[in-house]
N, CA, C and O atoms as a Maestro MAE file, in Angstrom:
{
 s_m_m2io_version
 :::
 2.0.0
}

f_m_ct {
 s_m_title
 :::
 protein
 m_atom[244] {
  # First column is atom index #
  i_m_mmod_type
  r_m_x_coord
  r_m_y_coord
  r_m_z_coord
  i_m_residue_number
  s_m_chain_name
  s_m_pdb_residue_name
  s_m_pdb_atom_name
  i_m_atomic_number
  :::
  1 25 0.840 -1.172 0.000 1 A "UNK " " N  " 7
  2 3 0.000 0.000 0.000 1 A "UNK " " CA " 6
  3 2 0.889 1.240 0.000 1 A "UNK " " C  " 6
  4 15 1.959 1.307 0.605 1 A "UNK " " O  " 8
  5 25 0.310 2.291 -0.788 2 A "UNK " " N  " 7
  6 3 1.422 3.601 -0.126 2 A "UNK " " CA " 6
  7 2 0.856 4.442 0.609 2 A "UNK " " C  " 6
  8 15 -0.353 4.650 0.708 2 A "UNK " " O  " 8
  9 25 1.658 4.918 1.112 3 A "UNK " " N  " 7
  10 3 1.629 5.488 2.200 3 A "UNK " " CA " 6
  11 2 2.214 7.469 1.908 3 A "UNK " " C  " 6
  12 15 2.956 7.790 0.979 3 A "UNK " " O  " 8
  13 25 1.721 8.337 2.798 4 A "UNK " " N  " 7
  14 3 2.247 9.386 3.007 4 A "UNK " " CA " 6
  15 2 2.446 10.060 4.402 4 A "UNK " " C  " 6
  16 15 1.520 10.268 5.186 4 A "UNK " " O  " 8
  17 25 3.783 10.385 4.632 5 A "UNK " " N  " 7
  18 3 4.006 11.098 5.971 5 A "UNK " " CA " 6
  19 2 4.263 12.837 5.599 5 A "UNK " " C  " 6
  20 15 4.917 13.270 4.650 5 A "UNK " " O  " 8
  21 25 3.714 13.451 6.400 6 A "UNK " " N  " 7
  22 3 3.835 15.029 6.332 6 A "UNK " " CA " 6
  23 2 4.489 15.448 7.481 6 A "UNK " " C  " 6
  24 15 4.105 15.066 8.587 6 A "UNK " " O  " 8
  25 25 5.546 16.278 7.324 7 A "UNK " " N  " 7
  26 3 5.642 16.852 8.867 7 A "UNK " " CA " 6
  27 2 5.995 18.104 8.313 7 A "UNK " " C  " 6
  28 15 6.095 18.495 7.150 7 A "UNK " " O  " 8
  29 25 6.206 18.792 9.720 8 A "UNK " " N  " 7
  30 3 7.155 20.358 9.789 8 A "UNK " " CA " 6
  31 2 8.060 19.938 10.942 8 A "UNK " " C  " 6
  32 15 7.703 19.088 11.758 8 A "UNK " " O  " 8
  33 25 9.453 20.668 10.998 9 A "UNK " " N  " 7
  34 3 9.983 20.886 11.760 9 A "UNK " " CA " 6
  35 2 11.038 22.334 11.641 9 A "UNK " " C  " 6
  36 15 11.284 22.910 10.581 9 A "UNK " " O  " 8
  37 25 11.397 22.604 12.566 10 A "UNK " " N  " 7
  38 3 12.005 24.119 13.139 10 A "UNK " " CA " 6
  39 2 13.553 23.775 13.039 10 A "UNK " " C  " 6
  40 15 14.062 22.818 13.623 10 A "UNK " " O  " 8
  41 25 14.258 24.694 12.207 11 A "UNK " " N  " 7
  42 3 15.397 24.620 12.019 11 A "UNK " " CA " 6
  43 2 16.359 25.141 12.255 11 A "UNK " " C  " 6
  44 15 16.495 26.154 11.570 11 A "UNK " " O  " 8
  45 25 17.210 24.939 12.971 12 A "UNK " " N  " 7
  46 3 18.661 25.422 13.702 12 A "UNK " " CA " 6
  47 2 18.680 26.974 13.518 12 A "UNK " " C  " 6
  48 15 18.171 27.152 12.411 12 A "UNK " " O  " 8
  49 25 18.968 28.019 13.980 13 A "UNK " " N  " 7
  50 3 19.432 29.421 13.591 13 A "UNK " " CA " 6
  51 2 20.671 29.366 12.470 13 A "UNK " " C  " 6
  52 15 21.188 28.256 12.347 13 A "UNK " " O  " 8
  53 25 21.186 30.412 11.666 14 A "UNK " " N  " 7
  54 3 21.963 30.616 10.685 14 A "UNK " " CA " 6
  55 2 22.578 29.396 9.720 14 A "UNK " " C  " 6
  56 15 23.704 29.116 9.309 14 A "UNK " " O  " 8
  57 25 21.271 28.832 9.578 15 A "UNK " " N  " 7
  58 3 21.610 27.706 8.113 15 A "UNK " " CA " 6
  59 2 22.195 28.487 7.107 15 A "UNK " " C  " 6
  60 15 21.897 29.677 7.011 15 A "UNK " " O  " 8
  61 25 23.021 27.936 6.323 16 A "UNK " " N  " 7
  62 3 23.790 28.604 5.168 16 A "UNK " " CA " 6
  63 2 22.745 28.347 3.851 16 A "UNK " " C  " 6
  64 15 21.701 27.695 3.859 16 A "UNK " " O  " 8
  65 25 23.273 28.958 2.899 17 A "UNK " " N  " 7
  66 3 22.482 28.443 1.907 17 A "UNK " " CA " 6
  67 2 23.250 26.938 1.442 17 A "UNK " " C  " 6
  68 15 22.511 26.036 1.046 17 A "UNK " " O  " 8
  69 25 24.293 26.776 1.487 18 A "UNK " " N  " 7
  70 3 25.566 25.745 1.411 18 A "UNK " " CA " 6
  71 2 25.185 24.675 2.537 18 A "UNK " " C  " 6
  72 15 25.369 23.479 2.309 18 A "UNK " " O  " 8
  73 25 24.787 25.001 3.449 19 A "UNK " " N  " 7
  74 3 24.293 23.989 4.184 19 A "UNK " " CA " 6
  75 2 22.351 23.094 3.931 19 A "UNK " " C  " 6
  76 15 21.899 22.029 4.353 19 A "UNK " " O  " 8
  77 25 21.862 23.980 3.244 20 A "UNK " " N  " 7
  78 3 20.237 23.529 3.531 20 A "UNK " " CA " 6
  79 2 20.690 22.973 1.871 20 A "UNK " " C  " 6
  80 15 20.235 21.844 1.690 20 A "UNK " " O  " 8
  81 25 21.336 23.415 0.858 21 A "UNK " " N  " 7
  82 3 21.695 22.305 -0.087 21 A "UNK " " CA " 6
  83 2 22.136 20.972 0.463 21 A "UNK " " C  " 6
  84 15 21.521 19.948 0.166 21 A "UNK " " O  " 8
  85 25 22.952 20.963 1.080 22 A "UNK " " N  " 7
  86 3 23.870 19.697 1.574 22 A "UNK " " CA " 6
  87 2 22.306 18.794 2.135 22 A "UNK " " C  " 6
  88 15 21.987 17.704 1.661 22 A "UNK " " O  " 8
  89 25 21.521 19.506 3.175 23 A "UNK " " N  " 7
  90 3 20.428 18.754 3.514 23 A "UNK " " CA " 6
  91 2 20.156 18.418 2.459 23 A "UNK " " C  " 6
  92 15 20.501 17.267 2.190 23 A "UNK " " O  " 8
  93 25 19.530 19.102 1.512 24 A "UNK " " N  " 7
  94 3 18.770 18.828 0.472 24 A "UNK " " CA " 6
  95 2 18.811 17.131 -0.218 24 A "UNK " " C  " 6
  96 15 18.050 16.164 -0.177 24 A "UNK " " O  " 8
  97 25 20.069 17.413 -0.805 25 A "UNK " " N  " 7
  98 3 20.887 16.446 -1.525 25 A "UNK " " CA " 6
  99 2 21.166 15.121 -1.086 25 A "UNK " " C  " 6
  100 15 21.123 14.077 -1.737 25 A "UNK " " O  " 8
  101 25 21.476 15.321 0.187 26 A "UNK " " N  " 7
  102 3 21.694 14.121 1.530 26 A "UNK " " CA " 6
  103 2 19.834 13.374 1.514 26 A "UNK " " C  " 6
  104 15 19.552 12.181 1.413 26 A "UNK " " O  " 8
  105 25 18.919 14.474 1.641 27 A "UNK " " N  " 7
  106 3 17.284 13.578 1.535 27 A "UNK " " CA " 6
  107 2 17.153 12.656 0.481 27 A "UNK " " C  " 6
  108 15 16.810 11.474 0.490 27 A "UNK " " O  " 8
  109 25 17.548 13.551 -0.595 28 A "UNK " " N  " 7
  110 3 16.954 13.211 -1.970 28 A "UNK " " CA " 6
  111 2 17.902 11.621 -2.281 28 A "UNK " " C  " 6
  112 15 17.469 10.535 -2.665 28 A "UNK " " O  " 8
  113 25 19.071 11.972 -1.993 29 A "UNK " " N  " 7
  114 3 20.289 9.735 -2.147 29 A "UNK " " CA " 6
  115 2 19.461 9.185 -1.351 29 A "UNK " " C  " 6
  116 15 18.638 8.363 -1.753 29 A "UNK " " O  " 8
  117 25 19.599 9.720 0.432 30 A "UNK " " N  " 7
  118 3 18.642 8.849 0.865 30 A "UNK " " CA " 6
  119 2 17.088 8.081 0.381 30 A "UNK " " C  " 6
  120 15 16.906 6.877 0.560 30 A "UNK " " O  " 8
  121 25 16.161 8.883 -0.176 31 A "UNK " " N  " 7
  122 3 14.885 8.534 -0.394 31 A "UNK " " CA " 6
  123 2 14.819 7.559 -1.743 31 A "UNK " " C  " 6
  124 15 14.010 6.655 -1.958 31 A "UNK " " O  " 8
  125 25 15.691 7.922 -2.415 32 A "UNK " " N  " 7
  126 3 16.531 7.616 -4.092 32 A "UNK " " CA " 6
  127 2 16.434 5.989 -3.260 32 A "UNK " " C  " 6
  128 15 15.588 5.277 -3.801 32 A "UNK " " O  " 8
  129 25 17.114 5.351 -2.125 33 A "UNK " " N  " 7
  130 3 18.013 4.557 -1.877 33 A "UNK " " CA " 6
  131 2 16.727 3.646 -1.354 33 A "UNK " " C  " 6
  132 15 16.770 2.425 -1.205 33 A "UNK " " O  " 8
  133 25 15.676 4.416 -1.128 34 A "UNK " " N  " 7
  134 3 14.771 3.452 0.144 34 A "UNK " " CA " 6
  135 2 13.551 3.598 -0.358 34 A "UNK " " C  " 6
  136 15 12.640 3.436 0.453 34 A "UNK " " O  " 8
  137 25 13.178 3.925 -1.744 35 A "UNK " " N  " 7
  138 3 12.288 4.377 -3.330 35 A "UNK " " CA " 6
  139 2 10.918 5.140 -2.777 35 A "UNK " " C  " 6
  140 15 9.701 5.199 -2.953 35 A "UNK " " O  " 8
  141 25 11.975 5.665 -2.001 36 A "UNK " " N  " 7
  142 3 10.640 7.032 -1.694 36 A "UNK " " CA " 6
  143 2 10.719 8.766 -2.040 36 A "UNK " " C  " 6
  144 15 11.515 9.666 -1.772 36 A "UNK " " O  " 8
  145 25 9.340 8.651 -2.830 37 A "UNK " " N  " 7
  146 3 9.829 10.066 -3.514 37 A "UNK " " CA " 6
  147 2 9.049 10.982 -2.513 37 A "UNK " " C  " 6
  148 15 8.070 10.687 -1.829 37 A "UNK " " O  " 8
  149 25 9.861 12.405 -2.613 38 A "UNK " " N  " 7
  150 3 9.621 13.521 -1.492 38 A "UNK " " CA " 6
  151 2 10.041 14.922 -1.931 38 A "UNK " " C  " 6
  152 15 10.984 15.209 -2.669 38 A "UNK " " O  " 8
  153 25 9.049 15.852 -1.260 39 A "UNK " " N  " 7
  154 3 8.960 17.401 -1.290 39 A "UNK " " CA " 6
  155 2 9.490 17.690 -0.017 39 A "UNK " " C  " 6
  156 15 9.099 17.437 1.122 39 A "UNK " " O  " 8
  157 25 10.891 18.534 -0.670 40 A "UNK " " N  " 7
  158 3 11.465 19.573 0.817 40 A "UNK " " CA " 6
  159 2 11.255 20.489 0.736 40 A "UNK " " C  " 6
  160 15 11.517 20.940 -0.379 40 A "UNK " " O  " 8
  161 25 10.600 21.577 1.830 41 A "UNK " " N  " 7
  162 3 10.034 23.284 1.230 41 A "UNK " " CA " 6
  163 2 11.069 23.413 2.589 41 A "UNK " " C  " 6
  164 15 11.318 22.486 3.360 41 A "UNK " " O  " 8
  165 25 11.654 24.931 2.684 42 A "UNK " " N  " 7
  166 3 11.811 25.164 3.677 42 A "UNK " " CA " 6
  167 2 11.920 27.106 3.450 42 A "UNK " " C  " 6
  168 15 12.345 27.748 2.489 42 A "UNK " " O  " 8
  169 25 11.373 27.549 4.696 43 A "UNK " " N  " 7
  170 3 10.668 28.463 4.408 43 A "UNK " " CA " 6
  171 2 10.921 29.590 6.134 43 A "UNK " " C  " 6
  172 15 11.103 29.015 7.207 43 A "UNK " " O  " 8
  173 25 10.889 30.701 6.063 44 A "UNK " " N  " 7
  174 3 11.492 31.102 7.433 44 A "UNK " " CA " 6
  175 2 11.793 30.484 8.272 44 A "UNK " " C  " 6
  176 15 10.883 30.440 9.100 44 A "UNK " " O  " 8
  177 25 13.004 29.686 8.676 45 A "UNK " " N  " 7
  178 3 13.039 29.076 9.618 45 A "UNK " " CA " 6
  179 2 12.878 27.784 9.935 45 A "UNK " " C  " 6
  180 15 13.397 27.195 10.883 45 A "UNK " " O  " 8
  181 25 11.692 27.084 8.619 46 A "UNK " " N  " 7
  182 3 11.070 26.056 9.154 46 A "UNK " " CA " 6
  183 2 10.777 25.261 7.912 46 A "UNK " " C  " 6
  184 15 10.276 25.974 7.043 46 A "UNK " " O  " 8
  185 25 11.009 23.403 7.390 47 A "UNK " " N  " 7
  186 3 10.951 22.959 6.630 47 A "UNK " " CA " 6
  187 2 9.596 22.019 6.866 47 A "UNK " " C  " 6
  188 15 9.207 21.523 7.923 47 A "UNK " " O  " 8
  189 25 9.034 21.941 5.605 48 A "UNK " " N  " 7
  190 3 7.927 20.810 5.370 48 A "UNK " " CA " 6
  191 2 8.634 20.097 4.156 48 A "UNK " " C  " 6
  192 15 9.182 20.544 3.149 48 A "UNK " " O  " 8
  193 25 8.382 18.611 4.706 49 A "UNK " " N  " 7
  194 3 8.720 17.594 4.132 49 A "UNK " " CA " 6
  195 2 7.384 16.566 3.921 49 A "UNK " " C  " 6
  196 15 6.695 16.085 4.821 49 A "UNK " " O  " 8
  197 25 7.265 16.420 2.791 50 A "UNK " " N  " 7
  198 3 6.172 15.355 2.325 50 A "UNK " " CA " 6
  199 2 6.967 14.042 1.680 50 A "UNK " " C  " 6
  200 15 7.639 13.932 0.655 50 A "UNK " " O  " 8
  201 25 6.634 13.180 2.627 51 A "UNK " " N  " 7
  202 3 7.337 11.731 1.931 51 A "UNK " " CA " 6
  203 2 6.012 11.014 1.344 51 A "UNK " " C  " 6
  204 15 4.933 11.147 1.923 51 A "UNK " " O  " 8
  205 25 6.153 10.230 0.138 52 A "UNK " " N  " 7
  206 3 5.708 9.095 -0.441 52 A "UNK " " CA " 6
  207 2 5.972 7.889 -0.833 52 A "UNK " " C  " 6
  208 15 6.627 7.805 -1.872 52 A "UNK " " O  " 8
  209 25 5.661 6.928 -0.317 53 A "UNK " " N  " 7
  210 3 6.078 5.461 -0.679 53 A "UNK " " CA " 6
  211 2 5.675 3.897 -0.068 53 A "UNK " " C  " 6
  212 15 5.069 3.825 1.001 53 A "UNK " " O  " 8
  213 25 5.990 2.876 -0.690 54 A "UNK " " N  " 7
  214 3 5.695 1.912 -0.157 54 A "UNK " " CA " 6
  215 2 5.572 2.162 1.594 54 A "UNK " " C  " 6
  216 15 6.222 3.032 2.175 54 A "UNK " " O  " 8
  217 25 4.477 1.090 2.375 55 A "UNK " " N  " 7
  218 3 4.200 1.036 3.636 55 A "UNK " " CA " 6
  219 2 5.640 0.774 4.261 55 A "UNK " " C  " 6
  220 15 5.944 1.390 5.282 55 A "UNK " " O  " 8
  221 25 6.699 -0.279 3.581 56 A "UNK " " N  " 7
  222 3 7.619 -1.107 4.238 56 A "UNK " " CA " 6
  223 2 8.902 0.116 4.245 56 A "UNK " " C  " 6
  224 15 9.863 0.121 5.014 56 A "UNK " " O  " 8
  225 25 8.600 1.144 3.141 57 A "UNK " " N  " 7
  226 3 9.600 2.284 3.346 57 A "UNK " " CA " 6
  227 2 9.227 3.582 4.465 57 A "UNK " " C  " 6
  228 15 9.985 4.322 5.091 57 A "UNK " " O  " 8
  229 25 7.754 3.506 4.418 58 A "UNK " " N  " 7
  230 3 7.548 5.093 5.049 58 A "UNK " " CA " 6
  231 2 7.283 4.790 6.993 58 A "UNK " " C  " 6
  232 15 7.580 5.516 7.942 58 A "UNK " " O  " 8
  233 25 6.629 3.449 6.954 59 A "UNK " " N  " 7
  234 3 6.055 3.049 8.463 59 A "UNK " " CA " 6
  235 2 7.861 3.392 9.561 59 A "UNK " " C  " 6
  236 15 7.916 4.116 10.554 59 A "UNK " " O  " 8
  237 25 8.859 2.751 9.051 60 A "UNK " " N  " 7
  238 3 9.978 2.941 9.646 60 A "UNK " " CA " 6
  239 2 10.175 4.678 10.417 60 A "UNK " " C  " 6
  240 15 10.579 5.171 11.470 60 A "UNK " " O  " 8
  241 25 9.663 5.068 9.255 61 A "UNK " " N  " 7
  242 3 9.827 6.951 9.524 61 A "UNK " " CA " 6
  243 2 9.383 6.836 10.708 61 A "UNK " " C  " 6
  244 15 9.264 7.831 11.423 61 A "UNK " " O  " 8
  :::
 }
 m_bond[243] {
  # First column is bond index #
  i_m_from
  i_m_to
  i_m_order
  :::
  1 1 2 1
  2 2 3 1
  3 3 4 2
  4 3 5 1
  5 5 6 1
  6 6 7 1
  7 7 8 2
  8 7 9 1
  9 9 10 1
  10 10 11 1
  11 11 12 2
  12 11 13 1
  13 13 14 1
  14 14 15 1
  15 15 16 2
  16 15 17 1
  17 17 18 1
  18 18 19 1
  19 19 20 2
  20 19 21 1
  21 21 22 1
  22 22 23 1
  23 23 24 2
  24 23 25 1
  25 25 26 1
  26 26 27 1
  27 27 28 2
  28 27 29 1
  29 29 30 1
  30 30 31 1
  31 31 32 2
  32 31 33 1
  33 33 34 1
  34 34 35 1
  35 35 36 2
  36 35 37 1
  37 37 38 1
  38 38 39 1
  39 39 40 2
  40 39 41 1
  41 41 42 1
  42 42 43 1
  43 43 44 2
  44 43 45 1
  45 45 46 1
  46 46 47 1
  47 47 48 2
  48 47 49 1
  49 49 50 1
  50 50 51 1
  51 51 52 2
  52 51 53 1
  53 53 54 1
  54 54 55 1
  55 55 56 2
  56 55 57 1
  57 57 58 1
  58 58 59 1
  59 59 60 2
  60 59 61 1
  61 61 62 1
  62 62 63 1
  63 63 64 2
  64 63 65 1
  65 65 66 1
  66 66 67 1
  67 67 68 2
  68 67 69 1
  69 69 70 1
  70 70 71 1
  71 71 72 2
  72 71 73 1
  73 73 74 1
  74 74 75 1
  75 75 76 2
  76 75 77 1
  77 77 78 1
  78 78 79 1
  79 79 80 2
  80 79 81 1
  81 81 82 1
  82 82 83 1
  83 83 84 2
  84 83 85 1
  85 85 86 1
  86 86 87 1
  87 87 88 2
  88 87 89 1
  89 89 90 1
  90 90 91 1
  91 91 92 2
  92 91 93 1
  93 93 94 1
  94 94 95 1
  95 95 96 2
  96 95 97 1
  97 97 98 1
  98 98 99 1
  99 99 100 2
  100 99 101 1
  101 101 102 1
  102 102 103 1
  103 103 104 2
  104 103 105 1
  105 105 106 1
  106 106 107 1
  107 107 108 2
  108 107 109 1
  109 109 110 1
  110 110 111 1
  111 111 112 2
  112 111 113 1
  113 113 114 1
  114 114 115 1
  115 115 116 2
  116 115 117 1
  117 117 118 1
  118 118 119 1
  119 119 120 2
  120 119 121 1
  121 121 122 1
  122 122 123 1
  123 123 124 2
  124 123 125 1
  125 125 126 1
  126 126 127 1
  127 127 128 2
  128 127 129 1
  129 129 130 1
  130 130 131 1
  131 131 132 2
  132 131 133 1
  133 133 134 1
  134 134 135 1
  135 135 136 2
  136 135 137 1
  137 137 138 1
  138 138 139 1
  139 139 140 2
  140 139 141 1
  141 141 142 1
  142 142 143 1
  143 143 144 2
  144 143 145 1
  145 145 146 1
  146 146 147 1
  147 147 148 2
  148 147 149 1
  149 149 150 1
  150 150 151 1
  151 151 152 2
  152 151 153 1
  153 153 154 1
  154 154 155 1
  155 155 156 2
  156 155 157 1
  157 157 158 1
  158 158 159 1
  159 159 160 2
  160 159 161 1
  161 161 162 1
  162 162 163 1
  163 163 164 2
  164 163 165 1
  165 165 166 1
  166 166 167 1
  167 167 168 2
  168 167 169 1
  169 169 170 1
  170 170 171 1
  171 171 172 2
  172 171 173 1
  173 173 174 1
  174 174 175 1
  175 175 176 2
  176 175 177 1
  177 177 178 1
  178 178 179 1
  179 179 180 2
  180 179 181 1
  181 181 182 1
  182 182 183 1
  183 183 184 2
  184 183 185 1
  185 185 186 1
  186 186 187 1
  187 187 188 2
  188 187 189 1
  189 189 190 1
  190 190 191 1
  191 191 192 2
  192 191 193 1
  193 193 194 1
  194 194 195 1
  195 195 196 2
  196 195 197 1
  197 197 198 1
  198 198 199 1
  199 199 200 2
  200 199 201 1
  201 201 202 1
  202 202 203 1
  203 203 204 2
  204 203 205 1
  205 205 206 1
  206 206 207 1
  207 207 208 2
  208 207 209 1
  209 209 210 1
  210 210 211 1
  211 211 212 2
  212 211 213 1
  213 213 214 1
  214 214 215 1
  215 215 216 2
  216 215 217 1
  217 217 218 1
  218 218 219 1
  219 219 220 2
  220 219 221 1
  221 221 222 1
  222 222 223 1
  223 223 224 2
  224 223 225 1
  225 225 226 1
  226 226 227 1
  227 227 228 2
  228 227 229 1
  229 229 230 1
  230 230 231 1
  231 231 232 2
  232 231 233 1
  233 233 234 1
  234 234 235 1
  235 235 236 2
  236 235 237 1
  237 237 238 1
  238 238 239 1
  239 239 240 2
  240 239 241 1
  241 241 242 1
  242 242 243 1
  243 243 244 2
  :::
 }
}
């Protein structure tokens, strides 16, 4: 079955732009690796992440 997880979470003070890439990039191998596709927004302060995928990939989250 698939599945979707939504969250927000609050992010460290003075992220770089060099750093919220590095996140970025680091999600996207990971999800690549575990065949779950996903939206990173991140937005004053604070990122929403929408994951999609098999039950056996997203339930672990």
């Amino acid at each position: 079955m698939l599945s979707q997880l939504i969250y927000t979470s609050q992010a460290i003070s003075g992220l770089t732009d060099a750093c919220l890439q590095d996140i970025a990039v680091t999600a996207a191998r990971f999800n690549s690796m575990v065949g779950i596709s996903g939206l990173l927004v991140f937005d004053e302060g604070c990122f929403l992440q929408v994951l999609e995928g098999d039950d056996a990939a997203i339930l672990p989250l």
